[in-house]
N, C-alpha and C positions, 0 to 999 in steps of 0.2 A: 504494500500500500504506500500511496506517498501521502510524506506529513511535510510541515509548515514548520522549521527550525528557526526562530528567533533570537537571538540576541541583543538585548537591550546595553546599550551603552554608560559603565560609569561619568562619572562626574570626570575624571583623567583618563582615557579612557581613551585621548586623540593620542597622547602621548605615547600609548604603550602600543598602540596600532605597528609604526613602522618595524619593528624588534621583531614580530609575528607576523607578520601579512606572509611571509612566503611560507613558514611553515603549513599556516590555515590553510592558504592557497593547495598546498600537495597533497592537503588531505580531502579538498572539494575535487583535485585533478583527477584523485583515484577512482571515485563516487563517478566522476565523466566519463572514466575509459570504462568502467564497470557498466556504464550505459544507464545511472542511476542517480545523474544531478539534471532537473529540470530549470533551475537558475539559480544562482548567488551573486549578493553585491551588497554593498551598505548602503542605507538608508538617510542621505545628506539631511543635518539638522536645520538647514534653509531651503526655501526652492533653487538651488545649483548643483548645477554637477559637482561644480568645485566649493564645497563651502568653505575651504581655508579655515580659519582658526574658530568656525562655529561647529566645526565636526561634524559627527552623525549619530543621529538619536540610533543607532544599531545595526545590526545587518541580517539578511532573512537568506536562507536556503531553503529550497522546496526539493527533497528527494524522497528516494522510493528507499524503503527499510522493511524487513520480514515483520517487524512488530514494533508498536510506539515505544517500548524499554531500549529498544534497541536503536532505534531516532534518538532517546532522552542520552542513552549512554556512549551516543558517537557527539554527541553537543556538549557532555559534562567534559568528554576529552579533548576537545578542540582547544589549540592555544589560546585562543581568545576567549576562552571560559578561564582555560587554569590559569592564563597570566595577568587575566583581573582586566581587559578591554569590556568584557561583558561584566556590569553589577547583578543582572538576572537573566533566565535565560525561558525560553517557551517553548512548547513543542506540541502540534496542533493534525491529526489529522488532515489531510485536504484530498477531494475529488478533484481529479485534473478529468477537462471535459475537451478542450480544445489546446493545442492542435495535438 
């Protein structure tokens, strides 16, 4: 089933981003070639691509998982949980209908 992975961004949160980004990235790449990442990206805390020093209120992946423990327990391990970018973190079911 695919679910709704969320990440909610701390208060420093922009800071700790660059340290991690490629990590997190290798771990969404896998999820890609597995044939099982339907999108990821962060979620700018203004309307810009580039928010510069406003950051981003978080970042959402949509993949597919055998079961929601197993969505909850690939998002508790993601650098961006353990290294404190994310202050909470979601995990949501979701029906993909198109495309």
């Amino acid at each position: 089933m695919w679910y709704i992975l969320e990440g909610f961004d701390a208060p420093d949160g922009l800071s700790k981003r660059p340290a991690l980004r490629e990590a997190h990235l290798l771990r969404a790449r896998q999820l890609l070639a597995e044939g099982r990442l339907l999108v990821i990206g962060p979620m700018p805390a203004i309307d810009s691509p580039d928010p510069g020093p406003a950051g981003f209120s978080g970042s959402l992946l949509i993949a597919e998982f055998d079961a929601i423990e197993a969505a909850r327990d690939w998002l508790a391990q993601d650098p961006y949980t353990t290294g404190g970018v994310f202050e909470r973190t979601e995990v949501r079911p979701f029906n993909k209908v198109l495309p």
